[in-house]
N, C-alpha and C positions, 0 to 999 in steps of 0.2 A: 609741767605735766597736766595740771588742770587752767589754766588759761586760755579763751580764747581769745587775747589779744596776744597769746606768743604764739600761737597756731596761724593767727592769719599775716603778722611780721616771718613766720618760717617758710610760708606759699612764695612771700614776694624775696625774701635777703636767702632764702638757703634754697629752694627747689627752683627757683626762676633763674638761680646766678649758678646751676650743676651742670653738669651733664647729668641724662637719666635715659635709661637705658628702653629701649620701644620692641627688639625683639632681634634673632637669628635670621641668617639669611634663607637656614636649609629650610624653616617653614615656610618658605614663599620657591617650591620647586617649579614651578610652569611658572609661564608667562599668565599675567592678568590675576594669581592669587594672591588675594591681600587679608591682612588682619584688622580689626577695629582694637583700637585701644585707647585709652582714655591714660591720659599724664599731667600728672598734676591740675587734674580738674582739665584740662583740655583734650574735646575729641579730635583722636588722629586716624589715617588710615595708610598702613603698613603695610605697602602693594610692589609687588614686580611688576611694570609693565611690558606692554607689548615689545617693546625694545631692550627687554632681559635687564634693562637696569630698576633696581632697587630704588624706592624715593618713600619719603614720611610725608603724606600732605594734609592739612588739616581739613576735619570731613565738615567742612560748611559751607555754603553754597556763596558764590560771588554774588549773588542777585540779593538775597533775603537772608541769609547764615543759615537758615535749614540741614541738618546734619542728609548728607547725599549718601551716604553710605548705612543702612539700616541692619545690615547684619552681621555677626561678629565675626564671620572668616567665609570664604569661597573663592569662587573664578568669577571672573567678568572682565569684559570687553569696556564697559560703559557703568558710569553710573549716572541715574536719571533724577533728580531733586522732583519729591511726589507733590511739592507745594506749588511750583509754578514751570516742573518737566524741561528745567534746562539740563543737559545733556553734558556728562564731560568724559573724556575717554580716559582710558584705564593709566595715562602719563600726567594726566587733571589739567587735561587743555578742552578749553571749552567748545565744542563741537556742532553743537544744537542747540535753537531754544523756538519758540513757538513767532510767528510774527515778528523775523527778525525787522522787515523794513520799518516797522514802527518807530526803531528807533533813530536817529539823529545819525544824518552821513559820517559822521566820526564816531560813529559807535566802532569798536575794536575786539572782535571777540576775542584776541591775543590775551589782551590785556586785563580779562577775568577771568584768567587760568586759575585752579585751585591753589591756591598760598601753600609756603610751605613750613616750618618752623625756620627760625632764624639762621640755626645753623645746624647740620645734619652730618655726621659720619660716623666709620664704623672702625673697628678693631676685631681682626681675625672674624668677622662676619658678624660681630656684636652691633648693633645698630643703636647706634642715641641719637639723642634729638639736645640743644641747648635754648631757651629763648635769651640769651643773654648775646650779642652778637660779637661781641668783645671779646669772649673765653679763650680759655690756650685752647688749642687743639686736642682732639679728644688722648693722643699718645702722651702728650705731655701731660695733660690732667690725670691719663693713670703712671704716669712716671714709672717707679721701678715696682709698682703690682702687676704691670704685664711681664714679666719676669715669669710669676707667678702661673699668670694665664698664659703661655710658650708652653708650659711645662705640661698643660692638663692636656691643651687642644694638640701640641704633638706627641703626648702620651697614647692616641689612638690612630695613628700616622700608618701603621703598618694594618689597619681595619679601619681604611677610608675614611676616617674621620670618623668626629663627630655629627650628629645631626639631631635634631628638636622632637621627637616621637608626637604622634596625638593625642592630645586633652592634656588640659591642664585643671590643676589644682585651684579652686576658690575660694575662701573664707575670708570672712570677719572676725576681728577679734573688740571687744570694747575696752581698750587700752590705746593709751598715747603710744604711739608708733615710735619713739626711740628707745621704749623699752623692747623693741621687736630686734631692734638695731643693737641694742646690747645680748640678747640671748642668744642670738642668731651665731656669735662667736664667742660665748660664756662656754668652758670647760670646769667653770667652778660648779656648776649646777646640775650636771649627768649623773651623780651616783644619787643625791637624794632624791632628784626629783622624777628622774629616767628608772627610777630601782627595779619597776617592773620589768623595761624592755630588757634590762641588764641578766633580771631574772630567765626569762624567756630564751633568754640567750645562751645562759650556763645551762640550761634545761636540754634545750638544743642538739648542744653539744655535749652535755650525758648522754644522750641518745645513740651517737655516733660509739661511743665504747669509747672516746676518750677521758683522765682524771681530770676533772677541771680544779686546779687547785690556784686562779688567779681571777682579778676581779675584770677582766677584760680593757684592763687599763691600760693607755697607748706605752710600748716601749720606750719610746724618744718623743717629745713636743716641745714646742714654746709657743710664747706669744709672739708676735710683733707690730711696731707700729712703720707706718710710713705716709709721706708727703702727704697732702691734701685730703687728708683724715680716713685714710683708707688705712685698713690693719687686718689683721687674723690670728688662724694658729693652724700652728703644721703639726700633725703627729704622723707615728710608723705604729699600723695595727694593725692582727690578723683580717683578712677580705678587704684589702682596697681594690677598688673597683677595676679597675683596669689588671693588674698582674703580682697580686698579693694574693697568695690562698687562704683559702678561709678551712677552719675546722668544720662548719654547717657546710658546705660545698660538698658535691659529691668527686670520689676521688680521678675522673674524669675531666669532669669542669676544672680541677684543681692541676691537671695535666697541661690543660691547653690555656690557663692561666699563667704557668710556669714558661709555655713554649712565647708568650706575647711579651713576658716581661725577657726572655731571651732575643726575642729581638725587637726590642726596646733599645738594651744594652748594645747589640752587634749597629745599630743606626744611629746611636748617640751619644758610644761610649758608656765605662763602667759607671759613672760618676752620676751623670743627667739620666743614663739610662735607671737606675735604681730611683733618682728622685721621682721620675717620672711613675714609676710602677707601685710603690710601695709607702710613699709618702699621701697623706691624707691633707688637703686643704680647706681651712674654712676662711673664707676670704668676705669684708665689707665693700665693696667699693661705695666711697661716700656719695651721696646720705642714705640710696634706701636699696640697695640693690644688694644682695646674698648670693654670692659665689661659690656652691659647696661642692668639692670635688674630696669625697668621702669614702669610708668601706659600705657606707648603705645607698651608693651610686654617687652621678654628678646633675645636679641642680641647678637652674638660678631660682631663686625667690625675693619677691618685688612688690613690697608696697607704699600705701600713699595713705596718710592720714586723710580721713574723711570731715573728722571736727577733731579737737584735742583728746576727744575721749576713743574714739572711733577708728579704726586702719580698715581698708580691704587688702588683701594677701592672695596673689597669684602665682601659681608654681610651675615649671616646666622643666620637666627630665628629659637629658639628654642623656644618646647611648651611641655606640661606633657602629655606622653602618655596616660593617662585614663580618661581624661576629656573630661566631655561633649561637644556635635559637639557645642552645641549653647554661650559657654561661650570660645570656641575655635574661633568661627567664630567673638566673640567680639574683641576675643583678636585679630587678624589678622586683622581685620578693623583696629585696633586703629594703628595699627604697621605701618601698608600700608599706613594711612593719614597722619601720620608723616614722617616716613623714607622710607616709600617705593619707587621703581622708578621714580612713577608720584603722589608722596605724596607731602606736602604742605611746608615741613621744609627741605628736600635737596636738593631743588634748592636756596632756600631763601642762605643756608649754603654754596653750591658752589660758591653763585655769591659775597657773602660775602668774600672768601677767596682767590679766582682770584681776587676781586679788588685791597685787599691787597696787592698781588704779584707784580700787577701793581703799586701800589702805591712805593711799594718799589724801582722798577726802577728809582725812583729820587734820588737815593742814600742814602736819611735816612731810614735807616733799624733799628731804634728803636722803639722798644717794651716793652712799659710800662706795668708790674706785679705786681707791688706796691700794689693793693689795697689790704685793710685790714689787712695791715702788722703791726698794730696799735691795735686790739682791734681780740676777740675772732671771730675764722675763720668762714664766711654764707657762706652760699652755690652762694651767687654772688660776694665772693672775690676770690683771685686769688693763695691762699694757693698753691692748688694741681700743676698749672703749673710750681712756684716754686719749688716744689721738681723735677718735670720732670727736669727742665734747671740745676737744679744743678747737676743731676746726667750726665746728656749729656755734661755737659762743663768737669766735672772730667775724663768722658772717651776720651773727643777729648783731652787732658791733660796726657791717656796713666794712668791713675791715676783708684785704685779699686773700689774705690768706696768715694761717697760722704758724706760729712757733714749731715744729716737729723734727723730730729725729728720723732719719733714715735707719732701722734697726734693720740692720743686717750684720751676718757675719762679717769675719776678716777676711775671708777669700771673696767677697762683692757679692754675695747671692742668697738666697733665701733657702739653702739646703738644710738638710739635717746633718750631723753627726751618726751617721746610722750604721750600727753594729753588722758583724757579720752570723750573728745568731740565727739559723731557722727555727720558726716554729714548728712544731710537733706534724701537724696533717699538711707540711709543705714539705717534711722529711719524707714522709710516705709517699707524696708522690711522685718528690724527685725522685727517690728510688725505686717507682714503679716506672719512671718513664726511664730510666736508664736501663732497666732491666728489660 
C-alpha cells in the first residue's frame, strides 16, 4: 500500500497482463465520434469511424509520438498532429502530411497508420483494450461474471437497452487504489459509515406516511468469488433500478416499474425474469473496473493508480433508453444522492480510504479479510476481496493465474434465493394498478 516499487511491478505483472475496460459503444452514436482516454498511463482514442466500425487507436502520431488527438470527446472527420500537421482520418490511416515528395520512393503512408493496442474487443458493447498479446479472449477472461452482465444488459431489453448518458464523474482520491477495489464491493461498511445516507433515507420515507420500522437492509445477499479475481455481492432491496419499487418513488413511477418487471418475466420467464428486476449487483471485474447494477442506478467506475498513494476515479451512468422521463428522473436522484459529486456516500467513502492510507504510514500495513471464511459467504463477508488478492499476488508472482473457486449455486448460476414477500409501497401499487 505504500511502496513504490510494488506500484510500478503492478503497471507492468497486473495492468499490462488485464484486460481493462476503455468505454461503451452507445457513446460513440454517429460516425467520427470519439473519446480520449488515458489506460494505464497510455493515451488512447475511442472513435467510431467513418465506416461505423468501433476501433481503440493510440493517440500518438507515427512521425514524432505527439498525442493527435487534443480533446476529450467530439466529431471529426480527421485528426491533424499540431507539431508537424500530418493528417490521419477518423479509421487512423494516414492521409496527409506536408511535402510528401521529400521523402524516399518507398516512403508508404500505409504503413504509418495510427497503432493500435495489442489486442482490442468487446463484450455486449463493453470495449477493452489488452497490451498483452497472448490473453484469453476477452469472454473467456470474464468467464462465468458475464452471467452476471446477460442479466443487467437484458434486464432493459423491453426499454431498448441500455446506453452511456452525458458526463461523467471525476475525482481523486489520495489512497492506494486497491483499497478502492475493496470498498467498491464491502457490505461490511454501509451502516457505520453510510449512517447518514441511511439516515436520509428512513427520513424519506417518514415523509411518504409509511412506519419505517427496518434499517433498510437487503432482504437476501451474498458474496461471491469467481475465476480470474473477479467477485461481488447480489442483494434483493427496496428501488432496484430497473423493476423493484421503491418506498421514496412516487406511486406512479412505482406502477410502471411493476409493468417492466412484468415484462421482464413474460420475456424471460419467472426465474431470470425476477433476477433480472429485483436483484441488485455489485460486481469487480479484475483489477480496476466497478460493475454496479444497484437500487441507486447502474454504473461502471474505473480507476488507475496514479503513484501508490494516488488513484483518478471516472464514473459513467448508464440508463434504458425508452423509459420514462419520470422513472428516469427517480433513477438519477437515487444515483446522484449516493455516488454522485455532492452525493452523501463519496465523500463518506473518500475520507474513509485516505484515513487508511494514513494509517498505514505507521508501518502496519495489515489487512484483515478473514471474515466469513467459516460459514456460507453474506454479502458483509469478505469472500469477493479474496478472490481479488489472490489473483493480484499470483501476477505480482509472474504466475497465470490463481487458485479460485467458481462460487456459485447448485442450480450453475449466480441467482438469489428470493422470497415471495412484497414490500409495503409495491402492495400499494400493485393494488392500484389492478384496480
Amino acid at each position: 500500500m505504500t511502496s513504490g516499487e510494488i506500484f510500478d511491478l503492478e503497471r507492468r505483472r497486473v495492468f499490462d497482463r488485464s484486460w481493462l475496460y476503455v468505454g461503451h459503444e452507445t457513446e460513440l452514436a454517429e460516425p467520427g465520434e470519439y473519446r480520449r482516454r488515458t489506460v494505464n498511463g497510455r493515451p488512447l482514442i475511442f472513435i467510431r469511424g467513418s465506416d461505423g466500425q468501433v476501433r481503440v487507436l493510440n493517440n500518438s502520431c507515427t512521425h514524432r509520438g505527439a498525442q493527435v488527438c487534443r480533446h476529450d470527446q467530439g466529431q471529426a472527420k480527421s485528426f491533424q498532429c499540431f507539431y508537424h500537421a500530418w493528417t490521419f482520418d477518423n479509421q487512423g490511416e494516414l492521409v496527409g502530411l506536408p511535402d510528401e515528395e521529400g521523402y524516399a520512393k518507398g516512403f508508404d503512408k500505409r504503413q504509418y497508420a495510427l497503432k493500435s493496442p495489442p489486442r482490442v474487443e468487446q463484450y455486449r458493447g463493453f470495449y477493452f483494450v489488452s497490451f498483452d498479446k497472448d490473453i484469453a479472449d476477452i469472454a473467456t477472461y470474464l468467464g462465468s461474471v458475464r452471467e452476471i452482465i446477460d442479466l443487467t444488459m437484458d434486464s432493459a431489453d423491453a426499454l431498448g437497452g441500455w446506453y452511456v448518458i452525458r458526463g461523467t464523474a471525476k475525482y481523486s482520491i489520495k489512497a492506494n487504489w486497491k483499497l478502492l477495489v475493496e470498498n467498491s464491493y464491502d457490505g461490511y461498511h454501509l451502516l457505520p459509515v453510510h449512517k447518514t445516507f441511511l439516515d436520509y433515507v428512513s427520513w424519506r420515507r417518514g415523509l411518504t406516511g409509511e412506519k419505517v420500522t427496518d434499517s433498510g437492509a437487503p432482504l437476501v445477499s451474498r458474496s461471491f468469488a469467481a475465476p480470474h479475481g473477479h467477485g461481488g455481492m447480489l442483494h434483493q432491496a427496496p428501488g432496484r433500478a430497473i423493476a423493484n419499487p421503491s418506498p421514496l418513488w412516487t406511486e406512479d413511477v412505482n406502477k410502471e416499474v411493476l409493468r417492466i418487471r412484468a415484462e421482464n418475466i413474460k420475456r424471460f420467464g419467472e426465474l431470470r425474469g425476477r433476477q433480472m428486476s429485483e436483484v441488485s449487483r455489485h460486481v469487480m471485474i479484475f483489477p480496476n473496473l466497478a460493475f454496479q447494477d444497484s437500487q441507486t442506478g447502474f454504473r461502471l467506475r474505473q480507476f488507475y493508480p496514479v503513484t501508490h498513494e494516488l488513484m483518478d476515479v471516472t464514473q459513467w451512468d448508464l440508463v434504458p433508453r425508452d423509459e420514462r422521463a419520470d422513472l428516469r428522473s427517480s433513477r438519477m436522484e437515487n444515483s446522484l444522492a449516493f455516488l454522485g459529486p455532492g452525493g452523501l456516500a463519496t465523500p463518506d467513502d473518500v475520507e474513509a480510504l485516505e484515513s487508511c492510507q494514513d494509517g498505514f504510514a505507521t508501518g502496519d500495513e495489515w489487512s484483515d479479510i478473514s471474515r466469513g471464511m467459516q460459514r456460507e459467504p453474506k454479502m458483509t463477508d469478505e469472500l469477493q476481496m479474496r478472490s481479488f488478492w489472490r489473483q493480484w499476488h499470483a501476477m505480482m508472482l509472474e504466475s497465470n493465474e490463481a487458485v479460485q473457486t467458481d462460487d456459485r449455486k447448485r442450480d450453475g448460476s449466480f441467482f438469489l434465493e428470493l422470497g415471495t414477500a412484497h414490500y409495503g409501497a409495491e402492495n400499494t401499487a400493485l393494488q392500484s394498478a389492478r384496480s
